[in-house]
Backbone as CSV, one residue per row, in Angstrom:
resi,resn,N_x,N_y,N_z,CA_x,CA_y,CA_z,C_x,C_y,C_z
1,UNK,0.848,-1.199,0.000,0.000,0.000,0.000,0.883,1.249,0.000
2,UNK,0.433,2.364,-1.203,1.323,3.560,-1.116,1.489,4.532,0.386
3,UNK,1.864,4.987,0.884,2.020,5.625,1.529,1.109,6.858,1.433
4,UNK,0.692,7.869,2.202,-0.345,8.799,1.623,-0.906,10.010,2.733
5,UNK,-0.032,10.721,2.233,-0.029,12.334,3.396,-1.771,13.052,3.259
6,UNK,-2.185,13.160,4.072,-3.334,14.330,3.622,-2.972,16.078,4.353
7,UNK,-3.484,16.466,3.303,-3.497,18.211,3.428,-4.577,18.269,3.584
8,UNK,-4.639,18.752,4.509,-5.566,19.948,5.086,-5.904,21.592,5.585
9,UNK,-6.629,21.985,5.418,-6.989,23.573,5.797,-7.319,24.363,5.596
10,UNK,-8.092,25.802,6.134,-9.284,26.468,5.924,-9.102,27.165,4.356
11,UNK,-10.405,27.674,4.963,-10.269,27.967,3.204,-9.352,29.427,2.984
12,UNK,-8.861,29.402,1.795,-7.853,30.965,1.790,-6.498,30.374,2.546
13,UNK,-6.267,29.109,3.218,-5.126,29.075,4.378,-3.609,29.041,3.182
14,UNK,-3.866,28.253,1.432,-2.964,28.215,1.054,-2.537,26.784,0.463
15,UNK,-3.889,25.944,0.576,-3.098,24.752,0.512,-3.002,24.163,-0.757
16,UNK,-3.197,24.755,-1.881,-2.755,24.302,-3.238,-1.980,24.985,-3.622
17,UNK,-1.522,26.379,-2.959,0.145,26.418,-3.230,1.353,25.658,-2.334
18,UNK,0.642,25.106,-1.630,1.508,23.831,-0.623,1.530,22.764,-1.327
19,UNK,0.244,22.302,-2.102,0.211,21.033,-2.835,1.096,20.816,-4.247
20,UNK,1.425,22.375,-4.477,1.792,22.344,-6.025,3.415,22.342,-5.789
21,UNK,3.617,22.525,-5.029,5.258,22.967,-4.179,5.801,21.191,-4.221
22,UNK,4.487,20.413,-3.572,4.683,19.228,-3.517,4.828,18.017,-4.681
23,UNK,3.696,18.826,-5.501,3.930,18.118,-6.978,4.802,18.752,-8.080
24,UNK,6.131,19.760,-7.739,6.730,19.804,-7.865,8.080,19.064,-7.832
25,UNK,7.860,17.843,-6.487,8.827,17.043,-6.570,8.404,16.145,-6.462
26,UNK,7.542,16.416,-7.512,7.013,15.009,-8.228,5.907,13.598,-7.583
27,UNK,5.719,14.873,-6.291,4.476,13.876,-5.837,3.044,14.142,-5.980
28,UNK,2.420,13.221,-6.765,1.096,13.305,-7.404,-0.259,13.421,-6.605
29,UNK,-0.891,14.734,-6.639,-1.907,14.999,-5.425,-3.428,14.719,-6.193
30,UNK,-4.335,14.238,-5.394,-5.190,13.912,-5.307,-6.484,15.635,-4.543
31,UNK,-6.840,15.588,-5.460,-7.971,16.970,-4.887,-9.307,16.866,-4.798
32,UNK,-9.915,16.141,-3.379,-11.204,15.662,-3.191,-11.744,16.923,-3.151
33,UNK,-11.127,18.149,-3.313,-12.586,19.030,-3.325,-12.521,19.503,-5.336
34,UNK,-11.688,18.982,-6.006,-11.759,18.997,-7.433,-12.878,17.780,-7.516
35,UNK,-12.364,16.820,-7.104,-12.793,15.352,-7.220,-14.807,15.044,-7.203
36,UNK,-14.683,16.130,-6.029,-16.778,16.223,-5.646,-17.075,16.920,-6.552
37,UNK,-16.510,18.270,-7.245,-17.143,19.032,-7.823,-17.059,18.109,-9.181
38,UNK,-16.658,17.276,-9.478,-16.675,17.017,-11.156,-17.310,15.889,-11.003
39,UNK,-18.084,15.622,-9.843,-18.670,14.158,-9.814,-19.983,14.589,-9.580
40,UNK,-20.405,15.746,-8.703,-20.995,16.428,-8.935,-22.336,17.089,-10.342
41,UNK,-21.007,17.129,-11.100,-21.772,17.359,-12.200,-21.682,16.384,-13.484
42,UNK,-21.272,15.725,-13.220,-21.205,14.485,-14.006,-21.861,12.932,-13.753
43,UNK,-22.306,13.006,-12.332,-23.071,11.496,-11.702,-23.971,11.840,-11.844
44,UNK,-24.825,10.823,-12.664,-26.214,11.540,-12.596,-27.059,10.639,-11.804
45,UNK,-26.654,9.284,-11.350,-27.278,9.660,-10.005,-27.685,10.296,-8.624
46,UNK,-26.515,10.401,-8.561,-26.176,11.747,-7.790,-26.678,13.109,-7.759
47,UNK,-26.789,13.374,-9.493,-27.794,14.193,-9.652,-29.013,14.558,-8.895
48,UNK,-29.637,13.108,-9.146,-31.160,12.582,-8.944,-31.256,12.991,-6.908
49,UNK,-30.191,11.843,-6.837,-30.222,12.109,-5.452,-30.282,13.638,-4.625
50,UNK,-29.682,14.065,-5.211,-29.291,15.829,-5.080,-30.760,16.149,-5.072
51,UNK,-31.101,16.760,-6.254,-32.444,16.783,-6.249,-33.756,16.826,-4.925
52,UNK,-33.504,15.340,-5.486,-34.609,14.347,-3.878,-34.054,15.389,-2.825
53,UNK,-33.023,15.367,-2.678,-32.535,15.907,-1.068,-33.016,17.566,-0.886
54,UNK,-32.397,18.273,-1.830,-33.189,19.500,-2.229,-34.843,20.081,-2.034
55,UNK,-35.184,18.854,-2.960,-36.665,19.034,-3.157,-36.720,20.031,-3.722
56,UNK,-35.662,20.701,-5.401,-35.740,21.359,-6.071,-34.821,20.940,-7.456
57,UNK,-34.807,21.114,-8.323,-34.004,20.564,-9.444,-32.825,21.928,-9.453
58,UNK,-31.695,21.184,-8.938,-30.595,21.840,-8.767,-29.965,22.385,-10.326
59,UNK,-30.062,21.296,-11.087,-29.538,21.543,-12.468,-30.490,21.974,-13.849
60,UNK,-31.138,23.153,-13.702,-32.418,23.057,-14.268,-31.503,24.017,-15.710
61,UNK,-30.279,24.757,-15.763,-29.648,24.760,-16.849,-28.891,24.015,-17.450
62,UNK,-28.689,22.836,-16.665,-28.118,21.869,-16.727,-26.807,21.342,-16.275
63,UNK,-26.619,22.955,-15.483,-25.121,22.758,-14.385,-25.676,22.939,-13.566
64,UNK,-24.841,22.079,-12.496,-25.326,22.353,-11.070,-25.045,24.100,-10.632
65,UNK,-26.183,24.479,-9.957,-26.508,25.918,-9.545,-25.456,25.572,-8.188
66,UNK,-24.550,26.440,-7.999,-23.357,25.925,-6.988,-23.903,27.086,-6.010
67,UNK,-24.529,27.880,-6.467,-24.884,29.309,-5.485,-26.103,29.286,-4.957
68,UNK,-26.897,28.441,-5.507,-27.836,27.826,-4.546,-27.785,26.837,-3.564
69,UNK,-27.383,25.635,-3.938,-27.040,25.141,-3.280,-26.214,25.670,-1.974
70,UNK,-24.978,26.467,-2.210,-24.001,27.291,-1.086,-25.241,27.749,-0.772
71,UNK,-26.297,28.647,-0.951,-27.000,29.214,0.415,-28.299,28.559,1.176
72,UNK,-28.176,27.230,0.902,-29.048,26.174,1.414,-28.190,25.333,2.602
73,UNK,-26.932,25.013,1.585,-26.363,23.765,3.215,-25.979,25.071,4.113
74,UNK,-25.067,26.120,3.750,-24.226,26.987,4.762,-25.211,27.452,5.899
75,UNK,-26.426,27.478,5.651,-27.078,27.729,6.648,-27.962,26.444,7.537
76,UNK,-28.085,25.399,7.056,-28.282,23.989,7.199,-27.270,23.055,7.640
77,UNK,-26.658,22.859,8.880,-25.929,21.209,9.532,-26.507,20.144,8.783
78,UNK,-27.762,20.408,9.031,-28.222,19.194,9.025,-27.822,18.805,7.146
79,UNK,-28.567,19.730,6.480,-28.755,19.977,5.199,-27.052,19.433,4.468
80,UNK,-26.193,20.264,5.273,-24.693,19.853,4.913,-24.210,18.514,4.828
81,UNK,-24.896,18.521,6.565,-24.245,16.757,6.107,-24.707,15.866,5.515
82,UNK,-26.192,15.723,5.191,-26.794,14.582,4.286,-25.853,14.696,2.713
83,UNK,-26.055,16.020,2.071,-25.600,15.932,0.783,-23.835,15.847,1.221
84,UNK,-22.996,15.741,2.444,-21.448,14.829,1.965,-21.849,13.869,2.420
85,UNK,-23.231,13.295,2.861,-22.956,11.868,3.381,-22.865,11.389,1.396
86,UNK,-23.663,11.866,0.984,-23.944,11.409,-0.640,-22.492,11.262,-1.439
87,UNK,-22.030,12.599,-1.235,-20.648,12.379,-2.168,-19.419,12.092,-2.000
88,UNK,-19.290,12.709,-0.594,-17.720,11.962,0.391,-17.560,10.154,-0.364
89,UNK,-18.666,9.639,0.106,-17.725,7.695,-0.725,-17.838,7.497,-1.780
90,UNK,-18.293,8.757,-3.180,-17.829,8.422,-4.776,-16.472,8.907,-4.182
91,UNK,-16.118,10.228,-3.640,-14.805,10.647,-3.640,-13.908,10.093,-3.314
92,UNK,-13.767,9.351,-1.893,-13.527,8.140,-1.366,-13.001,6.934,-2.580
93,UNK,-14.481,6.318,-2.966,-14.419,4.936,-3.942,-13.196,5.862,-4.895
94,UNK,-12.879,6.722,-5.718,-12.261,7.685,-6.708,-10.576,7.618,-5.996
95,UNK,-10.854,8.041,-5.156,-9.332,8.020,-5.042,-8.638,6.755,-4.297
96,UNK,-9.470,5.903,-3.856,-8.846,4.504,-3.625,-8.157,4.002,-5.350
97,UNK,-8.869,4.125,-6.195,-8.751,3.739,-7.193,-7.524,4.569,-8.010
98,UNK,-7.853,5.692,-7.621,-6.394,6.335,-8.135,-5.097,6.461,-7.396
99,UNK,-4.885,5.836,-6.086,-3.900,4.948,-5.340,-3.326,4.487,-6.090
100,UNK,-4.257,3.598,-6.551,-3.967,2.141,-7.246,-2.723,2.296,-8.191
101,UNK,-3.271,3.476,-8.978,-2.762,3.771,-9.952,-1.397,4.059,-10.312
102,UNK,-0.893,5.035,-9.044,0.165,6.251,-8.810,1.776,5.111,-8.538
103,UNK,2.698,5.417,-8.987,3.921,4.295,-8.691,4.992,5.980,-8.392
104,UNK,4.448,6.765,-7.675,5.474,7.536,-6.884,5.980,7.343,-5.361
105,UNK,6.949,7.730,-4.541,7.146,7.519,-3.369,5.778,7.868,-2.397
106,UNK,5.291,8.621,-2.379,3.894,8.782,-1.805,3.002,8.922,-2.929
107,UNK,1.755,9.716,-1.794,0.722,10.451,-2.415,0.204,11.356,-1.424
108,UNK,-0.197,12.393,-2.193,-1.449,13.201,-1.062,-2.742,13.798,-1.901
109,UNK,-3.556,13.360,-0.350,-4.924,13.136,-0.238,-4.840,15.064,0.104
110,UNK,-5.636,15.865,-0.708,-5.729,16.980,-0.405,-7.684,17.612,-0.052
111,UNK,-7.988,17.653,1.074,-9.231,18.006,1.241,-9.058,19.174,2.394
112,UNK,-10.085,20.188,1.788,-10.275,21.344,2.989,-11.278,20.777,3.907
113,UNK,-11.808,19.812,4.298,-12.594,19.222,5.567,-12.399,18.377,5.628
114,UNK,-11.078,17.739,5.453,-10.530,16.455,5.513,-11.022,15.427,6.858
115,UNK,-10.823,16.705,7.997,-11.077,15.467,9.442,-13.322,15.720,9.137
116,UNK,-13.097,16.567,9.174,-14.906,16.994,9.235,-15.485,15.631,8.048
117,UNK,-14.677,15.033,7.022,-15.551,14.370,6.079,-15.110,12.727,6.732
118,UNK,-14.468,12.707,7.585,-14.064,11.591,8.001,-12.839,10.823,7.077
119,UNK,-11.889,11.736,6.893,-10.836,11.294,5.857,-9.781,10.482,6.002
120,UNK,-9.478,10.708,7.790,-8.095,10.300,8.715,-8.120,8.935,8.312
121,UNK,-9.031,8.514,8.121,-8.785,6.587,7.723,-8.486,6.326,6.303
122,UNK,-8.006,7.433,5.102,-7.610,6.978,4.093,-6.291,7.305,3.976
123,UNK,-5.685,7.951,4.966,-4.327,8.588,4.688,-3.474,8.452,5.892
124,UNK,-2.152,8.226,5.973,-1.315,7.616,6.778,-0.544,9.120,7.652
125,UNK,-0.319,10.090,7.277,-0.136,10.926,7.834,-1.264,12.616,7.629
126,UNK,-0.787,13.280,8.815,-1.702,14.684,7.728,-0.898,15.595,8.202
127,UNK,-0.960,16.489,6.951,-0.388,17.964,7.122,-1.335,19.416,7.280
128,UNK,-1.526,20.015,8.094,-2.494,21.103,8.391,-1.705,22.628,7.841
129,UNK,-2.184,23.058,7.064,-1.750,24.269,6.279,-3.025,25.392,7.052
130,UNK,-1.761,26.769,8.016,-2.576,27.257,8.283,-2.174,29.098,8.224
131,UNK,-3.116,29.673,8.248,-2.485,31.535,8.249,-3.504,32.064,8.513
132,UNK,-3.056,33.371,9.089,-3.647,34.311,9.573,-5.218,34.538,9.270
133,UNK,-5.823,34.645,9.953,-7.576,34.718,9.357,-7.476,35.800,8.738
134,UNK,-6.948,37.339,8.578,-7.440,38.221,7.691,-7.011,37.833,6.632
135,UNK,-5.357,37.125,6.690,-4.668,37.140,5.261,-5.434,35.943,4.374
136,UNK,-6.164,35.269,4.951,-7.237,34.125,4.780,-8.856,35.004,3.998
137,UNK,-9.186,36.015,4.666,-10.851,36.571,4.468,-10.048,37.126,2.986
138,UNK,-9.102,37.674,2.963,-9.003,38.832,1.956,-8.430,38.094,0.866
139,UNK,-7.584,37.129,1.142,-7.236,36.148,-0.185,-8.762,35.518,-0.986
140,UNK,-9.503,34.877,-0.125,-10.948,34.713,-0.821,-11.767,35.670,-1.548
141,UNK,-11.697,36.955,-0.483,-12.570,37.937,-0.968,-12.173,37.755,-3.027
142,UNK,-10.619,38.249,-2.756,-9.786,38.842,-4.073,-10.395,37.927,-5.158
143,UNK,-9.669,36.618,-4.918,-9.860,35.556,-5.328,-11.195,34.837,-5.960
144,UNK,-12.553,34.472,-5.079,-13.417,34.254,-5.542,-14.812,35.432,-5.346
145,UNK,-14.325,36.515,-5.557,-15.000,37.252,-5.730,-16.450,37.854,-4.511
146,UNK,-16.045,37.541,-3.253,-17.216,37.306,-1.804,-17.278,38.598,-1.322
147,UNK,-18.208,38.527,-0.434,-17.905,39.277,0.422,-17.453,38.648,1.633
148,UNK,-16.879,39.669,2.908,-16.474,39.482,3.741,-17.273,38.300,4.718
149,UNK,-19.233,38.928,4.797,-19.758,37.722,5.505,-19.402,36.396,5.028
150,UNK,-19.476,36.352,3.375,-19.790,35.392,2.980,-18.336,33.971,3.038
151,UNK,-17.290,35.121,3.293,-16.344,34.155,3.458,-16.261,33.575,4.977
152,UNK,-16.498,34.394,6.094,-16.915,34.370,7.361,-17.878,32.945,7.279
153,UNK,-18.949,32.651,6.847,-19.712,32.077,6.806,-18.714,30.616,6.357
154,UNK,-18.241,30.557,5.531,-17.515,29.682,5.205,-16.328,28.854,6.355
155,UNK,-16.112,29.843,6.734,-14.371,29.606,8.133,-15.688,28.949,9.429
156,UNK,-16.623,29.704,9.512,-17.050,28.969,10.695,-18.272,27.990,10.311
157,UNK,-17.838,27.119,9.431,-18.446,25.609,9.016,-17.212,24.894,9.228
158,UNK,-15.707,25.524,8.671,-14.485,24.559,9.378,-14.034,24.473,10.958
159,UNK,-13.051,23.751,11.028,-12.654,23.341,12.450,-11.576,24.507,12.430
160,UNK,-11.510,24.782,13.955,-10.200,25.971,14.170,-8.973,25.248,13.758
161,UNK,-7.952,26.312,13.320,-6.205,26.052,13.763,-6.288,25.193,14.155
162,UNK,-6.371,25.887,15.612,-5.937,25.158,16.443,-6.030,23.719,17.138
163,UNK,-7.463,23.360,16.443,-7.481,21.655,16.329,-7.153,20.963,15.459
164,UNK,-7.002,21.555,14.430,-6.514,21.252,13.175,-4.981,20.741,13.592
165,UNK,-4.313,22.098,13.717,-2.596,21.328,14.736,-2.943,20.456,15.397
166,UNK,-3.734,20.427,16.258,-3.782,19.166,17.299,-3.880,17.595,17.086
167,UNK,-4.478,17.991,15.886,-5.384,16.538,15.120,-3.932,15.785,13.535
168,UNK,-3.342,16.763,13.703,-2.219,16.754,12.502,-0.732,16.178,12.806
169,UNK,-0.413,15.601,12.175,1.272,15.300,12.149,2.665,16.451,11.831
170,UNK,2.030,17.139,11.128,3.211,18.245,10.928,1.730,19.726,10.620
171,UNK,2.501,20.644,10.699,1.568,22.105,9.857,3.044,22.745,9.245
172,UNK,1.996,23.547,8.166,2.836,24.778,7.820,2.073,26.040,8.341
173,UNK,2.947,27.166,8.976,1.776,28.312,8.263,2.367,29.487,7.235
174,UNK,1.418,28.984,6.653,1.693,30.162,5.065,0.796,31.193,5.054
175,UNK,1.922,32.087,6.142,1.581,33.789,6.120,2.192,34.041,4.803
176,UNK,2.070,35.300,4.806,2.478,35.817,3.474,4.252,36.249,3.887
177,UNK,4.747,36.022,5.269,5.967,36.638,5.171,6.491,35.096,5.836
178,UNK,6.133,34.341,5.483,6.745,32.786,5.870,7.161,31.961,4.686
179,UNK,8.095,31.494,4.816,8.876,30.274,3.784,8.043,29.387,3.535
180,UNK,7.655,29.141,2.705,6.887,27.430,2.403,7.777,26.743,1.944
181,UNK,8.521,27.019,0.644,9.821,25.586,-0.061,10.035,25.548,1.443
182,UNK,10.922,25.932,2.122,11.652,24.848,2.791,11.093,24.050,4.092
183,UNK,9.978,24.542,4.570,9.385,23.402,5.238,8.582,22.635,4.429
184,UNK,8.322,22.506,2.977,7.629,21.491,2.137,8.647,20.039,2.227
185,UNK,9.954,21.403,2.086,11.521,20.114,1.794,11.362,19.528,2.843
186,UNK,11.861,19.935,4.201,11.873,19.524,5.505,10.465,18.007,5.528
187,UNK,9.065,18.395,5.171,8.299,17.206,5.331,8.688,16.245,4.324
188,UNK,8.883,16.538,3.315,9.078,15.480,2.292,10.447,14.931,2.475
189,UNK,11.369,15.156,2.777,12.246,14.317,3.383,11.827,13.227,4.480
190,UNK,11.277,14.100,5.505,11.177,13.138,6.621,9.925,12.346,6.298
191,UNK,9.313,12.261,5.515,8.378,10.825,4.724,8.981,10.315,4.124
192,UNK,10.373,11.120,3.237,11.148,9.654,2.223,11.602,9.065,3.323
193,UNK,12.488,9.298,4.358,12.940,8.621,5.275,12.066,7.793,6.458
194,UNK,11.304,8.167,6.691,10.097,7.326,7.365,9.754,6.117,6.209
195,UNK,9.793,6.429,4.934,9.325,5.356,4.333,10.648,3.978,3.888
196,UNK,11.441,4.868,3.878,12.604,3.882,3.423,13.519,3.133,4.669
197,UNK,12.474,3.228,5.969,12.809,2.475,7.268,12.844,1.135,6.908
């Protein structure tokens, strides 16, 4: 069985410029929040199911309405978790299978609710990528175009930092005046060497 780091962390924290740093040396990442969205709109049972759960036809242009949906679960627990109980094990079944596949020294499992989707049992270590909450609100804002609530709204559906460190094997934090290469180097060494025990 490959070996298999997961990334984790909030949203805006940074972690696909951590991941890309990583598949830079050549280790091949896995992106369960790429992974839902294209299954998403491509399962059409899932579709169906969506739907049912809704009790509205999500895809009535024929893409999933992503901005409806966002203002149905974000204000809904309950609502949230039924629709990842739905897609978390295609994502799951998806990347067991693309394990399979990969003949590099690792892999990483990259999800922003990695512990929240119940992930810790597909991946052998985790890395928690974390920074400053403003440098976090304002990278989103820029980025996907929000407002301030709306990214707010988002950070407090995730788990803090600070359990995040707690719950993790290594962190980075990628402020904007912090090094990432060389604590990427620093972990990826100490997994080649953990692995070649």
């Amino acid at each position: 069985m490959i070996f298999r780091l997961g990334i984790t962390g909030g949203i805006g924290s940074g972690k696909s410029t951590v991941c890309k740093t990583f598949n830079v040396l050549g280790i091949p990442v896995f992106s369960a929040d790429e992974e839902g969205r294209r299954i998403m709109d491509t399962d059409t049972r899932l579709k169906d199911d969506l739907n049912r759960l809704i009790g509205q036809d999500l895809y009535a242009t024929g893409e999933l309405d992503r901005v409806r949906l966002a203002s149905l679960i974000f204000n809904d627990n309950d609502l949230l978790d039924s629709v990842n109980r739905l897609v978390h094990p295609l994502v799951f079944d998806k990347y067991r299978e693309w394990c399979g596949q990969q003949c590099s020294d690792y892999v990483i499992f990259e999800a922003a609710i990695l512990f929240e989707a119940g992930a810790e049992e597909y991946v052998d270590m985790i890395l928690a990528v974390i920074a400053p909450l403003e440098e976090r609100v304002k990278r989103v804002m820029e980025r996907n175009k929000m407002s301030r609530e709306q990214v707010m709204e988002r950070v407090k559906n995730q788990i803090s930092d600070k359990e995040m460190i707690e719950r993790s094997d290594f962190y980075i934090n990628n402020s904007d005046n912090e090094m990432i290469i060389p604590a990427v180097l620093e972990i990826h060494n100490r997994i080649l060497t953990d692995i070649n025990k």
